[in-house]
C-alpha positions as a Markdown table, in Angstrom:
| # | Residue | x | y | z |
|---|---|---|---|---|
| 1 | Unk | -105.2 | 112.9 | -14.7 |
| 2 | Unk | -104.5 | 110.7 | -17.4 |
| 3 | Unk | -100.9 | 110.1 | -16.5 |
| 4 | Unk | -99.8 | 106.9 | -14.8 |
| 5 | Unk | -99.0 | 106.9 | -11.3 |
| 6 | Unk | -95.8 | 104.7 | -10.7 |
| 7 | Unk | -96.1 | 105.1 | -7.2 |
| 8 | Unk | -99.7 | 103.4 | -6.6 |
| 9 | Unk | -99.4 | 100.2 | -5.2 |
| 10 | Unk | -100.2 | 97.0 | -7.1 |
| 11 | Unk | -103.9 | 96.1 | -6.9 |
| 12 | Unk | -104.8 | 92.8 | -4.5 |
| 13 | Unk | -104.7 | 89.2 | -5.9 |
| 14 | Unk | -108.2 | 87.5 | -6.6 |
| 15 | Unk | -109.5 | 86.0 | -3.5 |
| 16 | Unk | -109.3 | 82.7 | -5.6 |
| 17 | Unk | -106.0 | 81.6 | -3.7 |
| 18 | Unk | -105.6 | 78.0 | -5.6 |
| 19 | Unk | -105.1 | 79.9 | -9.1 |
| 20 | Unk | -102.6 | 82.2 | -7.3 |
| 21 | Unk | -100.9 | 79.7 | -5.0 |
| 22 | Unk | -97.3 | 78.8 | -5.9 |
| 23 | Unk | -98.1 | 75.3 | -5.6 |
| 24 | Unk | -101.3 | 75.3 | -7.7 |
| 25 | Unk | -101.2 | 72.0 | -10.1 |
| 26 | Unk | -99.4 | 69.8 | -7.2 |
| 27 | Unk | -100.9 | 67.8 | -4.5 |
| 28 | Unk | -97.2 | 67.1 | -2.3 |
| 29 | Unk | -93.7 | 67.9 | -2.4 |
| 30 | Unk | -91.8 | 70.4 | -1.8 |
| 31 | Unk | -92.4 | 74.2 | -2.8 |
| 32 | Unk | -89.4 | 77.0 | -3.6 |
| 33 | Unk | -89.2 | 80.4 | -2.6 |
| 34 | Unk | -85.9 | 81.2 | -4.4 |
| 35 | Unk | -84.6 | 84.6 | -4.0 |
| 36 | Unk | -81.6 | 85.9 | -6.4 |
| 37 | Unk | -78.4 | 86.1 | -4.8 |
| 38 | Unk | -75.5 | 88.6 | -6.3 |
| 39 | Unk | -73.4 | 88.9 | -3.3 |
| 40 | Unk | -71.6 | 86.3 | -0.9 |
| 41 | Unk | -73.3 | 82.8 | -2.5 |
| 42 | Unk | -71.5 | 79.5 | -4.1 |
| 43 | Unk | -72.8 | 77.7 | -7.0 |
| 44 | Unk | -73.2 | 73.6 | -6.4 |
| 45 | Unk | -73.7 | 71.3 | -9.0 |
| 46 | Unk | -76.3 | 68.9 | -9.0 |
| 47 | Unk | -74.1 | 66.2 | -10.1 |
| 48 | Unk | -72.8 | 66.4 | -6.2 |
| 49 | Unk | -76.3 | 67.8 | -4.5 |
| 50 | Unk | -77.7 | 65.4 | -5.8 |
| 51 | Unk | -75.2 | 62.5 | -5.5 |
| 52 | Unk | -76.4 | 58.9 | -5.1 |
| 53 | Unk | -73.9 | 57.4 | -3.6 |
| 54 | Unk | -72.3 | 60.1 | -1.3 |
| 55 | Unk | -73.9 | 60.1 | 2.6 |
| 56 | Unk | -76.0 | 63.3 | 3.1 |
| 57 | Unk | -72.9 | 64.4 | 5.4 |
| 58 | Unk | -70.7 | 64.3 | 2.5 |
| 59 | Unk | -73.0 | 66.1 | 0.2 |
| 60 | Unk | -73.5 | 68.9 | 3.2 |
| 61 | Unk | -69.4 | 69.1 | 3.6 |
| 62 | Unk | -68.1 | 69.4 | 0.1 |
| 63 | Unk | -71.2 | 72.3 | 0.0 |
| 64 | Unk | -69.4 | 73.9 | 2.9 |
| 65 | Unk | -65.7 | 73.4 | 1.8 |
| 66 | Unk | -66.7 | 74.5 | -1.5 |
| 67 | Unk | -67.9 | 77.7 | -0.1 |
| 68 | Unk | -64.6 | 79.0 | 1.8 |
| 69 | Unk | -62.2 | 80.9 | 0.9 |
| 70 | Unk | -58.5 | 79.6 | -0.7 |
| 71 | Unk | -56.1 | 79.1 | 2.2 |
| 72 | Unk | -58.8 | 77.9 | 4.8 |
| 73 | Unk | -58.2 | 75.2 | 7.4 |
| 74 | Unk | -60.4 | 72.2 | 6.3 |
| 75 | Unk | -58.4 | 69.5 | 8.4 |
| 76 | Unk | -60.7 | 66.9 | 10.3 |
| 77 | Unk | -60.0 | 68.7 | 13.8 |
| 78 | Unk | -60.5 | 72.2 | 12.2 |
| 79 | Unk | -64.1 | 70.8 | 10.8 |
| 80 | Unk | -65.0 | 68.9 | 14.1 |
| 81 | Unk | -64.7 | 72.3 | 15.9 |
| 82 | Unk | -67.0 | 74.2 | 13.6 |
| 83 | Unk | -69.4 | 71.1 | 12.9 |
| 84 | Unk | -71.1 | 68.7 | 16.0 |
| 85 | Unk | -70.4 | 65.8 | 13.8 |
| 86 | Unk | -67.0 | 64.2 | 15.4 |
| 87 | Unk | -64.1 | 63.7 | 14.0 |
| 88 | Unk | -65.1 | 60.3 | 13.1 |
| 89 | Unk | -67.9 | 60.8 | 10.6 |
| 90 | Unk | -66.3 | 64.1 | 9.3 |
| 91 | Unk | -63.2 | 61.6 | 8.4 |
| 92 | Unk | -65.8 | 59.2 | 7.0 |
| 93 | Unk | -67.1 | 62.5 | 5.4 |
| 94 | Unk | -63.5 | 63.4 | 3.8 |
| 95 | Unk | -62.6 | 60.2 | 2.5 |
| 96 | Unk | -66.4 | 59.3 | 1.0 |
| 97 | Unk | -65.5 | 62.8 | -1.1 |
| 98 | Unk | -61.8 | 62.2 | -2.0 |
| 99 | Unk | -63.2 | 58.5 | -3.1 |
| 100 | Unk | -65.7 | 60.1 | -5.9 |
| 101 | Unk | -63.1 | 63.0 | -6.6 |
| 102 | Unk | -64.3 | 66.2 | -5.3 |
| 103 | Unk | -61.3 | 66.2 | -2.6 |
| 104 | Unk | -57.4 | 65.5 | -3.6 |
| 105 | Unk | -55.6 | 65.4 | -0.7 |
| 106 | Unk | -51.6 | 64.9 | -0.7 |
| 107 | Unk | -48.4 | 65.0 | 1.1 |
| 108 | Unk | -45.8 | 67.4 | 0.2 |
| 109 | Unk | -42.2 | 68.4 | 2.2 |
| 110 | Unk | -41.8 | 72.6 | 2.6 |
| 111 | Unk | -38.3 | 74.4 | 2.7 |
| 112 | Unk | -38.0 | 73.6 | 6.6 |
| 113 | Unk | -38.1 | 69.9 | 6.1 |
| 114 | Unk | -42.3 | 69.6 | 7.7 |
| 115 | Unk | -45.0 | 67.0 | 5.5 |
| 116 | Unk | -48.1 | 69.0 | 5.6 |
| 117 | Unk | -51.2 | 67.9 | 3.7 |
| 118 | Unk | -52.5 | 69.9 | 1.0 |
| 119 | Unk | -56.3 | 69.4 | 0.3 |
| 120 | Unk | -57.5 | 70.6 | -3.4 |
| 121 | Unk | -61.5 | 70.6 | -3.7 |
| 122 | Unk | -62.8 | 70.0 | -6.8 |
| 123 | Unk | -66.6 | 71.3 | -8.2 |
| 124 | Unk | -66.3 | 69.3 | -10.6 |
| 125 | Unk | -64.5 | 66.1 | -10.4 |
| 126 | Unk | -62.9 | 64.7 | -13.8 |
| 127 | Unk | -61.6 | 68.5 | -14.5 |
| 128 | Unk | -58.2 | 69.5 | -13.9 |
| 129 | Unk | -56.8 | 73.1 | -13.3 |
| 130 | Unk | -54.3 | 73.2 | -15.8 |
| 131 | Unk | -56.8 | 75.1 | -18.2 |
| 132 | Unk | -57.5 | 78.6 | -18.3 |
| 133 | Unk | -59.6 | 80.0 | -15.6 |
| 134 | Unk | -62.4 | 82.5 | -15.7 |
| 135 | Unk | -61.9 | 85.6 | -14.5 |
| 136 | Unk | -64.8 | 87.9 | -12.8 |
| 137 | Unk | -63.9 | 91.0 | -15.1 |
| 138 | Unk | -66.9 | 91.8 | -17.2 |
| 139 | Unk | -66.5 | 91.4 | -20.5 |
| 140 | Unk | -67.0 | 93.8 | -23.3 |
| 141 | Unk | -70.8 | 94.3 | -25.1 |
| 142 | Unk | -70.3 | 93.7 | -28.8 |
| 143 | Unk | -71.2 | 96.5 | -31.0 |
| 144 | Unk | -73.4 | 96.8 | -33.8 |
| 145 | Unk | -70.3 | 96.2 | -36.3 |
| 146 | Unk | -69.4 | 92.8 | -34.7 |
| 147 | Unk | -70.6 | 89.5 | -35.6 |
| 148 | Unk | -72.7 | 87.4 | -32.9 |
| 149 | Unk | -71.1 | 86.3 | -29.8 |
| 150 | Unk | -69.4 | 83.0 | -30.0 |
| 151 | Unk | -71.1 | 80.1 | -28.0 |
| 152 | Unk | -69.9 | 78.6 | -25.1 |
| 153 | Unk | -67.9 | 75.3 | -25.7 |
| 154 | Unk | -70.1 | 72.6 | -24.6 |
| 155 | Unk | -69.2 | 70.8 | -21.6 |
| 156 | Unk | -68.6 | 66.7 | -21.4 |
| 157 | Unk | -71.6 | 64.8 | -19.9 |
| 158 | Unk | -70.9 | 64.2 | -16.5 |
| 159 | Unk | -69.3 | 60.5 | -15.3 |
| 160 | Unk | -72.0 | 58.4 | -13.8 |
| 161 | Unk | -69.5 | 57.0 | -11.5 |
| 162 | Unk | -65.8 | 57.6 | -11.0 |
| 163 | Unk | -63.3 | 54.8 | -10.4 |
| 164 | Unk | -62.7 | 53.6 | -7.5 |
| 165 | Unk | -59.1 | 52.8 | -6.2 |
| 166 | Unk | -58.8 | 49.1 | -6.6 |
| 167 | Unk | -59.5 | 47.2 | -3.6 |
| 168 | Unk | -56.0 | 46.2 | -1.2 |
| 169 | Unk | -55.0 | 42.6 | -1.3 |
| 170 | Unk | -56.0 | 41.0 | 2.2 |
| 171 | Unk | -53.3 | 40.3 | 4.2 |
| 172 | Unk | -51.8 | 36.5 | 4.4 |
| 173 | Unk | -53.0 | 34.4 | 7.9 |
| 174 | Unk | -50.3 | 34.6 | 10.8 |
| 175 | Unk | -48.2 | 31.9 | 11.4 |
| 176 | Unk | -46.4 | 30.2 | 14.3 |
| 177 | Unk | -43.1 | 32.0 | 15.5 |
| 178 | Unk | -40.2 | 30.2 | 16.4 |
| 179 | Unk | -38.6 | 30.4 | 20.4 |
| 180 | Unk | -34.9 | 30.3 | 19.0 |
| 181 | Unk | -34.7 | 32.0 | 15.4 |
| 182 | Unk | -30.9 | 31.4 | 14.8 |
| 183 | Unk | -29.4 | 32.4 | 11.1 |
| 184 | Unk | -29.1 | 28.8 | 10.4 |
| 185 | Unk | -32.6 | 27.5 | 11.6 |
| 186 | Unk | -33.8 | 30.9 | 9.2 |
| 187 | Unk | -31.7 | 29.4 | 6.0 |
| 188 | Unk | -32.4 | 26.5 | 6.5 |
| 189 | Unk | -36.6 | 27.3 | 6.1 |
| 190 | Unk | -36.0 | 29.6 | 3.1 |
| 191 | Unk | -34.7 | 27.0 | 1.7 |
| 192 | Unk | -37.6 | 24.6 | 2.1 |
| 193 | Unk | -40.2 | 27.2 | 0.8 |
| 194 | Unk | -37.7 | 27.7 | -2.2 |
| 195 | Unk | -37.7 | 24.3 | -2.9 |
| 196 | Unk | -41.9 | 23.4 | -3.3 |
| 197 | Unk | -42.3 | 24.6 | -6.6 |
| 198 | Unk | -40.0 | 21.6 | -7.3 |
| 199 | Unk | -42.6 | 19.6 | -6.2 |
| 200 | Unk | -45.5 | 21.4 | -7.5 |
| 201 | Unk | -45.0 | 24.7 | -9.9 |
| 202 | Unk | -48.3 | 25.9 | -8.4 |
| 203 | Unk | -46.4 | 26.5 | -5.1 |
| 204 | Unk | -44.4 | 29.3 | -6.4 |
| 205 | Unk | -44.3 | 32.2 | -4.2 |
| 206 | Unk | -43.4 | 35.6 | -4.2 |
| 207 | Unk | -40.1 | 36.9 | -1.7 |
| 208 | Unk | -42.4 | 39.2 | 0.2 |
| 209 | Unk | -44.7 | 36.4 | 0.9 |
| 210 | Unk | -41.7 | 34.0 | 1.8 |
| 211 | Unk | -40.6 | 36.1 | 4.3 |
| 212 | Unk | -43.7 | 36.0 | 6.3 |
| 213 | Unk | -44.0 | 32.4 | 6.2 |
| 214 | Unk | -40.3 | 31.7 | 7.6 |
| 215 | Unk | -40.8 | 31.6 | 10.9 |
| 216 | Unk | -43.5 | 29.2 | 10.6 |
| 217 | Unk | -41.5 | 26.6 | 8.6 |
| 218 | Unk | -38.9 | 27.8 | 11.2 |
| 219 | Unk | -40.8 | 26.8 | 14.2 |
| 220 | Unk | -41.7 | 23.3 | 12.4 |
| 221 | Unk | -37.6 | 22.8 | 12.4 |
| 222 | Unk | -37.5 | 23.5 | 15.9 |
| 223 | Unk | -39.9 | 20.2 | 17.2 |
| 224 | Unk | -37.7 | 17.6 | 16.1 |
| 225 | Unk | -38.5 | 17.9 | 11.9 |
| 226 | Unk | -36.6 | 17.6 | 9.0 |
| 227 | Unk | -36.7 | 19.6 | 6.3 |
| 228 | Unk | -37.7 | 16.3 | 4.1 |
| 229 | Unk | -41.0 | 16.1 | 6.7 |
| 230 | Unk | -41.7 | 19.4 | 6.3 |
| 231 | Unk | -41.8 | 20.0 | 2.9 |
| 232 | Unk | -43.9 | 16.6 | 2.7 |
| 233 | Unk | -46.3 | 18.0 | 4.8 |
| 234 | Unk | -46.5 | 21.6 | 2.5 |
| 235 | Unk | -46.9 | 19.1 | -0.7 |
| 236 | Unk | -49.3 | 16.6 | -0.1 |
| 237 | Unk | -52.9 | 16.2 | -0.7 |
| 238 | Unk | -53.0 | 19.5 | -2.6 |
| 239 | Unk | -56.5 | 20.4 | -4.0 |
| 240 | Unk | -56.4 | 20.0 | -7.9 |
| 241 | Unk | -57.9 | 23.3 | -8.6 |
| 242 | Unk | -55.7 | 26.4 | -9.8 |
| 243 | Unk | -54.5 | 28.1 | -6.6 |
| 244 | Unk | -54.7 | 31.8 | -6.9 |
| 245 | Unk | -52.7 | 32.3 | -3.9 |
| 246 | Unk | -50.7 | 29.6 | -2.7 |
| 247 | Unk | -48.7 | 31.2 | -0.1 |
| 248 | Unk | -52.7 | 32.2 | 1.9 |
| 249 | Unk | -52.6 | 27.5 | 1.4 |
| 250 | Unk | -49.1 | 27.6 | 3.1 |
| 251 | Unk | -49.7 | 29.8 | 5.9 |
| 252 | Unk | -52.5 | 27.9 | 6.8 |
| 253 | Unk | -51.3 | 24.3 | 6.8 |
| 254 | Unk | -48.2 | 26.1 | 8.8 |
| 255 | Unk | -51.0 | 26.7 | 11.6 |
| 256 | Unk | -53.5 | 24.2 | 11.5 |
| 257 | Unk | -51.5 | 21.1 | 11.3 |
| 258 | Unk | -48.6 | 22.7 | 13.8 |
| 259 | Unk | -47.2 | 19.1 | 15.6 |
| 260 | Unk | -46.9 | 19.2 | 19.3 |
| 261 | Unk | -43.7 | 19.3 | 21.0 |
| 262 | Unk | -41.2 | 16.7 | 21.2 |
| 263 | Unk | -41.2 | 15.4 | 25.0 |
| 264 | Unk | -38.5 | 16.7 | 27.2 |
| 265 | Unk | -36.4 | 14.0 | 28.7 |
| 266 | Unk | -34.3 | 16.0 | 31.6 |
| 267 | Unk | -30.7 | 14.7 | 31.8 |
| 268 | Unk | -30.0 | 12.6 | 35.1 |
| 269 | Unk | -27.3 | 14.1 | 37.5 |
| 270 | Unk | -24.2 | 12.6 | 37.9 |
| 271 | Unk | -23.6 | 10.5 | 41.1 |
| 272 | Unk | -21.8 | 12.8 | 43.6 |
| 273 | Unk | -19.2 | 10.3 | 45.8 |
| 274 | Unk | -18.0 | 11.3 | 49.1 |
| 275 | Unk | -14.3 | 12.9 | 49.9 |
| 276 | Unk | -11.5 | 9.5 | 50.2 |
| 277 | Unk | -7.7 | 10.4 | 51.1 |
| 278 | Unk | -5.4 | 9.1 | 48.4 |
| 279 | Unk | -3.3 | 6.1 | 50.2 |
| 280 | Unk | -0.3 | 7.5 | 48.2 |
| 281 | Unk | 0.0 | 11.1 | 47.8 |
| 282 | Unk | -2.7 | 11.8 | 51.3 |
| 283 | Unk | -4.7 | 14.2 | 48.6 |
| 284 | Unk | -8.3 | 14.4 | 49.0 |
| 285 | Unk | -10.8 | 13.0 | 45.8 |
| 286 | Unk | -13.8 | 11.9 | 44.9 |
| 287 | Unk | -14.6 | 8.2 | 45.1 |
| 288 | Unk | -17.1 | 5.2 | 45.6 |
| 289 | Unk | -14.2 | 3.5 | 47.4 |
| 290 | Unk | -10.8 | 4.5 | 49.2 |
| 291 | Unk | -7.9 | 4.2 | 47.3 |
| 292 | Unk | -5.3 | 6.0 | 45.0 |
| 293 | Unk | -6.5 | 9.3 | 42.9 |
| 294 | Unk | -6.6 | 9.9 | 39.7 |
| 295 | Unk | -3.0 | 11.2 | 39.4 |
| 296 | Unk | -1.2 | 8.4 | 41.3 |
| 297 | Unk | -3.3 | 5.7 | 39.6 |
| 298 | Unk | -2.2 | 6.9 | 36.3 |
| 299 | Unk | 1.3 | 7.5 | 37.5 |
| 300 | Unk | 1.2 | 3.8 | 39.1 |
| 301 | Unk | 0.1 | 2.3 | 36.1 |
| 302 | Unk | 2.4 | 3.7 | 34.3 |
| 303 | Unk | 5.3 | 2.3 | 35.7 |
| 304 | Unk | 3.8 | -1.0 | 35.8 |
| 305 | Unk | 4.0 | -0.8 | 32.3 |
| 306 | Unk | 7.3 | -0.3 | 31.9 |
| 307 | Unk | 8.9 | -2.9 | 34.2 |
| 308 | Unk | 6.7 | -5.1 | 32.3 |
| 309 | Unk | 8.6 | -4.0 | 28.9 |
């Protein structure tokens, strides 16, 4: 009898239940029941659970991309079937990760000539995979002969934040087109833009930024402007501060202070005079009064020129 008996059960807790209560020493917040996991579970790191700039439907995907298998579909249609989310917010998802670096996503060309887009996901962003991986092989128990086990190399303290992609340069204001564009109406434009720095070195502009404001100077050219007026008009009263983008200046003079159009004055039609018969040759022509045509009074006058030689 005075063996123990692994098979009694446990005797019951103390009726006290806020000594034995999980939560015992806190008023709120929340309590864990964790339960070990050795099958079919991912580990997440904190750094991304507990993010503080990434939306909560970031966090939630990357936990979900994270936990499938290599080769599965994780394309924005593929994730709006499985999730209720729409395709919007799951691309607001996808880029929100790629921006912090837990998603790389690229374009690459296979043998048969398609682009597909390869996305790599990243636990740990800053890390490459060019090291050596770990493998799930268990590893050998040192015996009694061998020293201690080495220690693990210590890992570099995660980034706060990562960089972020510089911001794109807005694009320059539109400008007015031209009705007629001709080669020489197009020249003739490039040519005044190339010539402002002359006037003012600040008003030195890029080709790419030339080539949008051409048809603007090219639609000045077209209401009754010289180049001379134009390129007075780009150069005068310029502030005195640096310019950081002069050609943002151009484009915007080139639509606010567009001149009207020249009038149209509408060409009068020629007088149309009734049918006379020539009195010499009896041909029909066009005159105010009867007489000789065109032919015989040329031919007539002729010969009165010569019997007066």
């Amino acid at each position: 009898m005075d063996k123990e008996d692994r098979s009694a059960q446990a005797p019951a807790l103390s009726g006290d239940g806020a000594k034995n209560h999980p939560s015992r020493g806190t008023s709120c917040g929340v309590v864990h029941e964790n339960t070990h996991h050795s099958t079919h579970f991912t580990v997440v790191g904190n750094h991304l659970a507990q993010h503080t700039d990434l939306s909560l439907t970031a966090i939630g995907l990357a936990t979900h991309i994270q936990s499938l298998p290599a080769g599965s579909p994780v394309d924005i249609r593929s994730l709006a079937r499985r999730f209720p989310e729409g395709t919007t917010r799951i691309a607001a998802a996808l880029r929100e990760l790629e921006a912090h670096g837990y998603l790389r996503r690229t374009k690459e060309r296979t043998a048969t000539g398609r682009v597909v887009t390869r996305t790599v996901s990243c636990n740990r962003p800053g890390r490459t995979g060019g090291g050596p991986r770990r493998t799930s092989a268990p590893s050998a128990r040192p015996t009694k002969g061998d020293g201690p086990p080495p220690r693990p190399e210590a890992e570099p303290p995660p980034r706060r934040r990562e960089q972020r992609e510089p911001r794109r340069r807005a694009a320059l204001p539109a400008v007015p087109e031209p009705v007629y564009p001709t080669p020489d109406l197009v020249q003739t434009a490039l040519g005044v833009l190339s010539g402002l720095r002359r006037t003012d070195p600040r008003l030195l502009i890029s080709a790419t930024d030339a080539e949008h404001l051409v048809p603007g100077v090219a639609a000045w050219l077209e209401r009754d402007l010289t180049p001379e007026d134009v390129h007075r008009a780009l150069t005068t009263a310029l502030p005195p501060e640096p310019l950081h983008r002069p050609a943002a200046l151009l484009a915007h003079r080139l639509t606010a202070q567009l001149p009207p159009l020249p009038p149209f004055h509408a060409e009068r039609p020629s007088a149309r005079h009734p049918l006379q018969n020539c009195d010499t040759c009896d041909r029909a022509y066009r005159g105010p009064e009867p007489g000789e045509c065109g032919s015989c009074a040329t031919a007539t006058g002729s010969s009165l020129c010569s019997l007066l030689v």
